[in-house]
C-alpha positions as CSV (number, residue, x, y, z in Angstrom):
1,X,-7.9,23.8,-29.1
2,X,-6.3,26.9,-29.4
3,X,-6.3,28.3,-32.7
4,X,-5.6,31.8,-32.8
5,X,-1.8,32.7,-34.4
6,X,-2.0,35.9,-32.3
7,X,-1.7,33.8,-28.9
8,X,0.1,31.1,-30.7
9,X,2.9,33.6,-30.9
10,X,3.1,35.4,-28.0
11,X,2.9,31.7,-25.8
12,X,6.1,31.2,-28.0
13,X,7.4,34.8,-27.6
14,X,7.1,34.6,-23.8
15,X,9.1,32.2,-22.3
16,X,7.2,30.3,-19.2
17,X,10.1,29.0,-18.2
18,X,10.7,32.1,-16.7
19,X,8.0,32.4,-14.6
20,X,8.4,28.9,-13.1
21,X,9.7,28.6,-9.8
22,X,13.3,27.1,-10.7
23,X,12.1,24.0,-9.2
24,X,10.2,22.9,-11.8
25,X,11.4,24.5,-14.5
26,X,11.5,21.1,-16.4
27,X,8.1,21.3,-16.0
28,X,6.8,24.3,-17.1
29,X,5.0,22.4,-20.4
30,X,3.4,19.9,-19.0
31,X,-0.1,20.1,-18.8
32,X,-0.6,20.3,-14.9
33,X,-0.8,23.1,-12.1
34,X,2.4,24.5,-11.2
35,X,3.3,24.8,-7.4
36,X,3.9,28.5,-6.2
37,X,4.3,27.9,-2.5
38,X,1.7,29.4,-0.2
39,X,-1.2,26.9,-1.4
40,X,-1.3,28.4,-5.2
41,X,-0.5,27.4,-8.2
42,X,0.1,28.2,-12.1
43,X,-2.6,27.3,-14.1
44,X,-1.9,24.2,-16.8
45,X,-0.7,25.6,-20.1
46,X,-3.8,25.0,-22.1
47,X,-6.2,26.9,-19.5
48,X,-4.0,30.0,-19.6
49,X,-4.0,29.6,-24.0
50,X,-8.0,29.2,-23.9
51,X,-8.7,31.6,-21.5
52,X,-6.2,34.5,-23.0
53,X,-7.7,33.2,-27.0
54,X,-11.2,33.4,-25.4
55,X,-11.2,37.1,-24.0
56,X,-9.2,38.6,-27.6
57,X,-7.2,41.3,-25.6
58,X,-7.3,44.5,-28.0
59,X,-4.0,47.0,-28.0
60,X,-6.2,49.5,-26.2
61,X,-7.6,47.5,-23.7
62,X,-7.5,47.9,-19.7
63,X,-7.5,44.7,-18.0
64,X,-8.1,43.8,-14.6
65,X,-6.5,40.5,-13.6
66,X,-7.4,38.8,-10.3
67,X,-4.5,36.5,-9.1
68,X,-1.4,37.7,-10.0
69,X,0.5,34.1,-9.5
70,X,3.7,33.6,-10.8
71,X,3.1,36.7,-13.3
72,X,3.3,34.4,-15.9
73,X,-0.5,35.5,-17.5
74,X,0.1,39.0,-16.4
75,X,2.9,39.4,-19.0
76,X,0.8,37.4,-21.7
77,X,-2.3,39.7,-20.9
78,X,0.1,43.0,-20.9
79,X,1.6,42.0,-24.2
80,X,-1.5,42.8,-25.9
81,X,-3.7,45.1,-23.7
82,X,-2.7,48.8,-23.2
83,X,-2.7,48.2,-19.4
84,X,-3.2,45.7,-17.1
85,X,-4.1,46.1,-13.5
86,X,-3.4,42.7,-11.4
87,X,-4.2,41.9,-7.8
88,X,-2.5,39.5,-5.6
89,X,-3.6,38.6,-1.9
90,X,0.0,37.0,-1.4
91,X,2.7,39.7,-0.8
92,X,5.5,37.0,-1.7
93,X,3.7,36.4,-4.8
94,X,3.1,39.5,-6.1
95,X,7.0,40.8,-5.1
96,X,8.4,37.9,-6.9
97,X,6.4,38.6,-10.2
98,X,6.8,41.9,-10.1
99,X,10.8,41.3,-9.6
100,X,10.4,39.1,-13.2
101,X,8.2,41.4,-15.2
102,X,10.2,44.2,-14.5
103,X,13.1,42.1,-15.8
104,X,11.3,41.1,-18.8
105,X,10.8,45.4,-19.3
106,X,7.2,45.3,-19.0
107,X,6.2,48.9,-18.4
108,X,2.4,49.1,-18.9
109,X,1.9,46.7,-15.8
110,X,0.3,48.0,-12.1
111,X,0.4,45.0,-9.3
112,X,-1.7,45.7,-6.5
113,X,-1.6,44.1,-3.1
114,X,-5.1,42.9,-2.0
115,X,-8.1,40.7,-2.0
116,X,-9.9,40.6,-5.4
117,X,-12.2,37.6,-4.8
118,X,-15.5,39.4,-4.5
119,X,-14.7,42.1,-6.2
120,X,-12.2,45.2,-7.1
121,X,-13.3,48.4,-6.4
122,X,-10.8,51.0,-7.2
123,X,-9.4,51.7,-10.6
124,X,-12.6,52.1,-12.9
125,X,-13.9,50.2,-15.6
126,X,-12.2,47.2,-17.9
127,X,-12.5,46.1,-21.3
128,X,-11.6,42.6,-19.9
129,X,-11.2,41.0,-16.2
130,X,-9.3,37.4,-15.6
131,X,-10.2,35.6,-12.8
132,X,-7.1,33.2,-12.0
133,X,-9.0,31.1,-9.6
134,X,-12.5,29.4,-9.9
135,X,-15.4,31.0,-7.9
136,X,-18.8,29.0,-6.7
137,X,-21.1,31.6,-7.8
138,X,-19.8,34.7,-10.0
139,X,-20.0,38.0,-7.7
140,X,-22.2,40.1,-10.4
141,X,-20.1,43.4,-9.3
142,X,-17.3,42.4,-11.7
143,X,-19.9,42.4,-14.5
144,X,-20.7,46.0,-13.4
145,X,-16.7,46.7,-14.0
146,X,-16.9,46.4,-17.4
147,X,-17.5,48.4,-20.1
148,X,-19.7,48.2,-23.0
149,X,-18.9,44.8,-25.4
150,X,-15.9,43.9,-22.2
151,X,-15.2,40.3,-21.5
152,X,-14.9,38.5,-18.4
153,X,-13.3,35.0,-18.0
154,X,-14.1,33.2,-15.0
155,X,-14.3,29.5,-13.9
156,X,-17.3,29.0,-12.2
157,X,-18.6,26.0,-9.9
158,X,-17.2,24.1,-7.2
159,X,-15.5,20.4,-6.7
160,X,-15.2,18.8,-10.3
161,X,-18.1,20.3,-11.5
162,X,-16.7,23.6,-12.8
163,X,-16.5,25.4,-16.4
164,X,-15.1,28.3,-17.9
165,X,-17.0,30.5,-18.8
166,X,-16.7,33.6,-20.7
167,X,-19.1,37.1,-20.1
168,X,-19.6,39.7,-22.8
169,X,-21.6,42.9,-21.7
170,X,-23.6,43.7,-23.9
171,X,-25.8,46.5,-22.6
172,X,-25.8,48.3,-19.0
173,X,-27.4,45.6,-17.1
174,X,-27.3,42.8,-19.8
175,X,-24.7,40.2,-20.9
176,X,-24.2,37.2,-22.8
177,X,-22.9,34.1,-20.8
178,X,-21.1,31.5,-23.4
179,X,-19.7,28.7,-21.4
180,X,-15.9,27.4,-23.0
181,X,-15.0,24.1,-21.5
182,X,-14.5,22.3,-18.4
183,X,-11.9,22.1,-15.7
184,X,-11.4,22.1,-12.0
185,X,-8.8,24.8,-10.7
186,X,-8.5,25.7,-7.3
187,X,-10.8,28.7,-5.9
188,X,-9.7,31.8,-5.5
189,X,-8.6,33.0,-1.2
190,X,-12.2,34.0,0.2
191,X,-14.3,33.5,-2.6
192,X,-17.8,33.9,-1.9
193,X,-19.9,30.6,-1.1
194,X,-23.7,29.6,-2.1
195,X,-26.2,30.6,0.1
């Protein structure tokens, strides 16, 4: 269901395979979760295409990504966006993708060590924030991170019964809530729980 040439392109531009842990490397199209080590994963292929067609990076854009993984998203996301901020709360992780998106001569790219689950504090405002693992409820402080008409992917929900769902703010205080599809990814490290 992804239709859009512009990520079309870049998901063949940017090879995946490269992002892979070597291990698996002959699987790094199939539609399942990836193994990083440390208890995370990649996401399947089509949940990083709907969720990168379903927040439309602009050239300008700042993007905050939380999860950096495998680095895999980062370097779709920083393809299009004018900078992208992304937070990791595994130091292994975020070495390792940093080692291959500095290979791949990605310039426009700032990985941060630290814990993003309930929310990011420094570095301002976004045009668009990526959460790479679900949440049970959505902290409403990212919301606040975004600027005017900025989009916020997140999965949302716990168990099986989770769905993506995409945020536009609309006004200070105010935004729309379109929900995409369903899935089940694991949660992001100490995401916060239902009351």
């Amino acid at each position: 269901e992804v239709l859009d040439p512009a990520v079309l392109d870049l998901l063949f531009k940017i090879k995946r395979e490269d992002f892979v842990p070597p291990v698996y490397r002959s699987l790094a199209f199939v539609d399942m979760d990836v193994p990083l080590g440390h208890g995370e994963a990649m996401w399947a292929p089509k949940i990083e295409a709907r969720a990168l067609q379903s927040v439309q990076v602009g050239k300008t854009d700042r993007v905050l990504e939380i999860g950096t993984g495998s680095g895999y998203l980062t370097a779709l996301l920083a393809a299009q966006a004018g900078q992208v901020v992304s937070v990791e709360i595994v130091d292994e992780l975020r070495e390792a993708a940093e080692g291959k998106l500095l290979a791949h001569g990605y310039a426009n790219i700032v990985l941060k060590s630290g814990d993003g689950a309930r929310d990011w504090s420094d570095d301002g405002l976004f045009d668009v924030i990526m959460l790479t693992g679900s949440t049970p409820i959505l902290p409403s402080a990212y919301l606040d991170r975004l600027n005017p008409g900025g989009r916020l992917f997140a999965i949302v929900g716990e168990g099986a019964a989770m769905s993506a769902h995409l945020y536009t703010r609309v006004a200070q205080g105010a935004q729309r809530d379109e929900s995409l599809f369903e899935t089940s990814v694991k949660a992001l490290r100490n995401a916060p729980e239902p009351e």
